[in-house]
C-alpha positions in Angstrom: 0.0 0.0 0.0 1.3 3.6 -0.6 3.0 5.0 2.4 0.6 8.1 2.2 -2.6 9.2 1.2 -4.7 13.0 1.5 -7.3 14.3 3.7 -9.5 16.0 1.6 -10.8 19.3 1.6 -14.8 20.6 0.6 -14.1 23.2 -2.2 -17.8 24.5 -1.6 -16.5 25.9 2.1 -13.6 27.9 1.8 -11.9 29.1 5.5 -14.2 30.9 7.4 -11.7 34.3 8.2 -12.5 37.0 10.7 -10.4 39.6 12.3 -8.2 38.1 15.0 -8.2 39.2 18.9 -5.0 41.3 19.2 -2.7 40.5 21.9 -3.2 42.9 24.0 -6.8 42.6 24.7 -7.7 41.2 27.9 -11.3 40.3 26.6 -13.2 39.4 23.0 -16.5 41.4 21.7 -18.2 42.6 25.1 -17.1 40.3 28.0 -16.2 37.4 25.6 -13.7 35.1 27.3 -10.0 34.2 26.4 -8.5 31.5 27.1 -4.6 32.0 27.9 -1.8 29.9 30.1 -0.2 26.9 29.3 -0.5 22.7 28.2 1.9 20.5 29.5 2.4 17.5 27.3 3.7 13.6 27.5 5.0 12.9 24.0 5.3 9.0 23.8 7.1 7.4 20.8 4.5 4.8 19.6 7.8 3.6 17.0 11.1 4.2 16.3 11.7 7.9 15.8 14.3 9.8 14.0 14.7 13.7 13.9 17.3 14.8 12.5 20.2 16.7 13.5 21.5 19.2 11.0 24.9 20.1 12.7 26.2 16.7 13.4 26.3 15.1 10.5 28.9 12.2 10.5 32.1 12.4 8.4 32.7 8.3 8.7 29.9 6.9 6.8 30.5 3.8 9.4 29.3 5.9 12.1 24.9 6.5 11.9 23.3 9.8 12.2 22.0 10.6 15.8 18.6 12.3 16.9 19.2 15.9 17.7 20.1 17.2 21.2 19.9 20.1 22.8 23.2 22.0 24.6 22.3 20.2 27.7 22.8 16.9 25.9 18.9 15.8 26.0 17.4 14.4 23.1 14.9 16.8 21.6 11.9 17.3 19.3 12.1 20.9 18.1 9.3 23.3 18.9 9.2 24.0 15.3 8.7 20.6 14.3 5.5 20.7 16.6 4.1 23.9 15.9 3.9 22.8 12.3 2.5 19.6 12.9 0.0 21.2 15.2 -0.4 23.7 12.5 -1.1 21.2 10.2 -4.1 19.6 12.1 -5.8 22.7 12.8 -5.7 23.6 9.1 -6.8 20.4 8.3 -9.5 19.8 10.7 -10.3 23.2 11.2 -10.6 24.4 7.4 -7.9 26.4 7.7 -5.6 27.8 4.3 -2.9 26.7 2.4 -0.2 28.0 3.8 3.1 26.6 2.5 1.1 25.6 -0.7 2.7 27.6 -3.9 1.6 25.4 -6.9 5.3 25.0 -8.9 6.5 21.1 -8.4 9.8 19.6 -10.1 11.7 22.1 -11.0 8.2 24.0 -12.3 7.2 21.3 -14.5 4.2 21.0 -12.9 2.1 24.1 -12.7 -0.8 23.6 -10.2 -1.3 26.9 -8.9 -4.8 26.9 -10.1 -6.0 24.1 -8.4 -6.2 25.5 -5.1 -10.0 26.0 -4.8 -11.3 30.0 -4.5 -11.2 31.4 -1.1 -8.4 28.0 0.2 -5.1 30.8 -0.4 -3.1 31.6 2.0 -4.3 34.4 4.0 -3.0 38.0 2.6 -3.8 40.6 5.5 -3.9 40.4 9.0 -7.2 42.1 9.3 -9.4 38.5 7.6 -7.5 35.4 9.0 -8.6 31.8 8.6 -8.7 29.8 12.0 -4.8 28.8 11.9 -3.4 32.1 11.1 -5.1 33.7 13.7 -3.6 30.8 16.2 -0.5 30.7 14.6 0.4 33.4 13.0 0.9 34.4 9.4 3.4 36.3 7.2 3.4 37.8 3.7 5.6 40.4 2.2 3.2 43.2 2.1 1.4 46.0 3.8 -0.8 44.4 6.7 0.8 41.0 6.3 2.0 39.9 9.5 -0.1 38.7 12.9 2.4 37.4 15.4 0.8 33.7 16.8 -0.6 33.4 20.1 0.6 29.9 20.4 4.1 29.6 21.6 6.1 25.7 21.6 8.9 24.4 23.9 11.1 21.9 22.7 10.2 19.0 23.8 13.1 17.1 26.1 13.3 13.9 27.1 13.0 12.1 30.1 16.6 11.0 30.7 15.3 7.7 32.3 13.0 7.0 29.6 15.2 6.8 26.5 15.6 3.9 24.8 18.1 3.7 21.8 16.8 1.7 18.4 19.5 -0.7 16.5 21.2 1.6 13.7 19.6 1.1 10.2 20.0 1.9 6.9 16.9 3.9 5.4 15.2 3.0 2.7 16.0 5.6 -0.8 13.1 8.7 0.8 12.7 10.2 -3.0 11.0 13.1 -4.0 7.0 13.4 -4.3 5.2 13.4 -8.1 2.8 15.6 -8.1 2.8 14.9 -11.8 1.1 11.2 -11.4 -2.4 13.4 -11.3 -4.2 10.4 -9.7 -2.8 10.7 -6.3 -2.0 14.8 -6.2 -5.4 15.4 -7.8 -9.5 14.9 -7.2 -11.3 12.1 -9.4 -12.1 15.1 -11.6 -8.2 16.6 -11.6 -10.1 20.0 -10.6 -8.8 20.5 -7.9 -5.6 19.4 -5.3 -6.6 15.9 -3.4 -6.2 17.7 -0.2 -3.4 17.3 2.7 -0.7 15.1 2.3 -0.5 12.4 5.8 1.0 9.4 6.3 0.0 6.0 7.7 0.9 4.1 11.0 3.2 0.8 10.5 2.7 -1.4 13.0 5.6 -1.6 15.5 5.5 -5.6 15.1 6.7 -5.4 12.0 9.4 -2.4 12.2 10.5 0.1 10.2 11.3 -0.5 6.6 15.4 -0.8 5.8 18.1 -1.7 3.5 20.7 -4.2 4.2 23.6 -1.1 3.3 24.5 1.8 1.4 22.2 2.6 -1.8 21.9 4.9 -4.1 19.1 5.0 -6.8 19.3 8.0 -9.6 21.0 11.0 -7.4 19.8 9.8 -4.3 21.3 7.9 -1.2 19.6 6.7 1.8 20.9 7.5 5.0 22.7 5.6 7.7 21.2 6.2 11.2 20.0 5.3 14.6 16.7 6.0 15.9 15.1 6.3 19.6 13.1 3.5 20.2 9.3 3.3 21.1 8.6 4.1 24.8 11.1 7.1 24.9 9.2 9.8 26.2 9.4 13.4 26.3 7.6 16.3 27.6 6.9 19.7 26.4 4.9 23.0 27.2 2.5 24.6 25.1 1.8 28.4 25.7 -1.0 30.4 24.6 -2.6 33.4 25.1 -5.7 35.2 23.8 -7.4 32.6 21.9 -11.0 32.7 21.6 -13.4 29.9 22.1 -13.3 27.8 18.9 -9.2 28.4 18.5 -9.1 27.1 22.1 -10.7 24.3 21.2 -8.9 23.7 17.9 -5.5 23.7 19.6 -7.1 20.9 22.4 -7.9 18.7 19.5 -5.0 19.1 17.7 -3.1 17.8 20.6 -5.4 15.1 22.0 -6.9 14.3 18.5 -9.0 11.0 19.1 -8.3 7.8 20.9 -7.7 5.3 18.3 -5.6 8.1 16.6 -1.7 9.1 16.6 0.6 11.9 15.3 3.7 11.3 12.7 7.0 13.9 13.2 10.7 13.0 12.3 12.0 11.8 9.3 11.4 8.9 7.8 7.3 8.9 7.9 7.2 6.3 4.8 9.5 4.2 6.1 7.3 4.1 9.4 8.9 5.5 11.8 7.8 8.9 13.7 4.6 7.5 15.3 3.7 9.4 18.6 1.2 9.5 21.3 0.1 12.5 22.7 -0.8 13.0 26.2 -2.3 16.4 28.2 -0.6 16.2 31.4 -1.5 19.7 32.9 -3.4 22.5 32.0 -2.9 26.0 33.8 -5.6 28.8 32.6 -4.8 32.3 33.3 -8.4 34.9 33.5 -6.0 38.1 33.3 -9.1 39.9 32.7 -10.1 38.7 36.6 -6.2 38.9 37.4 -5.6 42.4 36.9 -8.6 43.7 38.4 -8.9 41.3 41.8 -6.4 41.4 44.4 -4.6 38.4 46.4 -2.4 36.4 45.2 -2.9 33.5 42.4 -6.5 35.1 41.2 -7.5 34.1 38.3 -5.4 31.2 38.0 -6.2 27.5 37.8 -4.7 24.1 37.2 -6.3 21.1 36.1 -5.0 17.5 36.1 -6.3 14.3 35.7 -10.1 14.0 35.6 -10.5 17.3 36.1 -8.4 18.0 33.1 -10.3 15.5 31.1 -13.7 16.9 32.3 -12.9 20.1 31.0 -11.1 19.5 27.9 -14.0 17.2 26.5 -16.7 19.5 26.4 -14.9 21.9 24.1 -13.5 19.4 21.9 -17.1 18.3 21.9 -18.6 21.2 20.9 -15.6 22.1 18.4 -16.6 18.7 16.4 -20.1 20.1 16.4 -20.0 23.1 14.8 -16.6 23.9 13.3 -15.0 20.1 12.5 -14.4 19.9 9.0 -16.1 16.1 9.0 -14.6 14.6 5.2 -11.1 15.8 6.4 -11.7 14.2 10.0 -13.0 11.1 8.1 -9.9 10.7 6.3 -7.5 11.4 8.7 -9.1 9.2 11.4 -8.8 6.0 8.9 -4.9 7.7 7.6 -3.7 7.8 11.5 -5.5 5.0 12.6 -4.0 3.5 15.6 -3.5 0.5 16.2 -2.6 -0.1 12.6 -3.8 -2.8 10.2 -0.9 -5.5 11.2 -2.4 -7.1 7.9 -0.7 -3.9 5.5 2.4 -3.3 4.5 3.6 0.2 2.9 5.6 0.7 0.6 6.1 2.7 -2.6 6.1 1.5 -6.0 9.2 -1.0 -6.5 9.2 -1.0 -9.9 11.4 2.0 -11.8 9.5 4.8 -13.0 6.2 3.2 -11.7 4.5 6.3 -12.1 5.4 7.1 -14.8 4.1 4.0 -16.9 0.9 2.7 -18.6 0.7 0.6 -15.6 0.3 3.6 -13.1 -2.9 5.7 -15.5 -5.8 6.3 -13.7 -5.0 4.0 -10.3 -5.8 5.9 -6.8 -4.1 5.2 -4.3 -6.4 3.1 -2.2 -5.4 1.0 -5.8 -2.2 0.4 -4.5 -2.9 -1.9 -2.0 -1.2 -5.2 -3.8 1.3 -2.7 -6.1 4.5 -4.8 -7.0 
């Protein structure tokens, strides 16, 4: 089966974009709330997990790639790596924009900057913002094209007694997408872009897919490297402030998602590893409205933990699904990031050369790949 597949979107129901709550604003419209403090997070690797490490690189090609650490020597995952996967789900479940989408694909061979549907491009002022630039911020190089996010990421660090270290392994050749094979990138009609690009959950019984050594395949090599195993854990913090009711609870789903449902980060997503688990710990709300105008110490601050944490994060997920869920993207993501995974399916791209590129490939879907040579 192909390692990915693409939540879709509904071209009839472009982003809904509004003016954003500035940061300085204690309240919304009247006496609307915001919801500001802080998430603390368990992040549990469900697999083997690789993120790479830019600045240690190995010279011997004996020696494997290591995960990235911080100055303190503590394996990491970089806050950028989860704002933009937490980015991600929000604009997926949410509705959000496009926001790293610009059309041009190998080398600009393939042109499909007009299959964005109308009203899905990215954001362009900060006055009309769809539900993830508002969170998250936005930029653009023009007049009234920046709105600094009001969600702010840790890295996440690991427990020093819950690292586990994975056998090095040669990856398998991680090429370059083609957008041109229109079946996949493209709706049944080829109007319009198949949606967001996710990857499936391998099952950690049957372990990441390798290579015995060294390979190289066109002008591509795969990489030598050694993983943390599944069980490491880390834990992060999650800052926000300002975030009105629905972007509240679009950032609780992102995080929580749904039971039988897990995240992908790292490198090395088709090759399955990069699955995580994650898991609410904390959550501290700040009323600064109440704050600033009550005296005593610690007014208008609480913290919630255990069922008390789930108690109150449920309702607003609940209500988020309700009214603002964007239900085919939901749909397609639950079945993409289904966990546990089929033991039954095995991923894999392609094996033959040029697959894609062949009589063979014309007109097959993905879900057609199921029993692909």
């Amino acid at each position: 089966m192909n390692p990915y597949d693409f939540a879709r979107i509904d071209p009839n129901t472009p982003p809904a974009r509004r003016r954003p709550i500035w940061h300085h604003r204690l309240t919304g419209q009247g006496t609307q709330r915001l919801y500001a403090g802080q998430i603390e997070v368990d992040i549990l690797a469900e697999t083997p997990m690789f993120v790479s490490d830019p600045r240690t690189v190995p010279n011997d090609p004996t020696r494997p790639a290591q995960s990235i650490k911080n100055q303190q020597g503590e394996y990491i995952i970089p806050g950028s790596s989860l704002k933009g996967m937490l980015r991600n789900v929000v604009e997926t479940l949410g509705n959000g924009c496009f926001t790293l989408f610009d059309g041009l694909y190998e080398r600009g061979r393939v042109d499909y900057r007009g299959k964005i549907p109308p009203g899905f491009e990215h954001c362009g002022t900060n006055g009309d913002l769809c539900i993830a630039c508002r969170m998250f911020g936005m930029l653009k190089e023009r007049a009234r094209g920046v709105f600094m996010g009001k969600i702010n990421i840790d890295d996440a660090c690991a427990y020093p007694d819950e690292v586990y270290m994975y056998e090095p392994i040669y990856t398998i050749l991680l090429g370059e997408p083609k957008p041109h094979h229109q079946d996949f990138y493209l709706d049944v009609k080829n109007q319009y872009i198949a949606g967001r690009k996710f990857y499936f959950h391998h099952s950690p019984d049957q372990g990441p897919l390798v290579e015995r050594g060294p390979r190289r395949g066109g002008n591509m090599t795969n990489r030598y490297i050694q993983p943390l195993d599944k069980d490491t854990r880390f834990s992060v913090r999650i800052d926000f402030t300002n975030l009105e009711a629905d972007e509240f609870a679009a950032l609780l789903l992102a995080i929580t998602l749904e039971e039988n449902m897990r995240h992908k980060i790292g490198f090395g997503k088709p090759m399955g590893l990069g699955s995580v688990h994650l898991i609410p710990t904390r959550l501290t709300l700040v009323d600064y409205a109440n704050r600033y105008t009550t005296m005593g110490e610690g007014k208008g601050k609480s913290v919630l933990e255990g069922e008390a944490l789930d108690s109150f994060v449920n309702p607003h997920i609940a209500d988020f699904s309700r009214t603002k869920l964007a239900r085919t993207a939901m749909a397609d993501l639950r079945r993409i990031w289904a966990w546990p995974p089929d033991p039954d399916v095995e991923y894999y791209y392609p094996s033959k050369r040029d697959w894609f590129d062949t009589d063979e490939s014309i007109g097959k879907r993905i879900a057609d790949t199921k029993d692909t040579p």
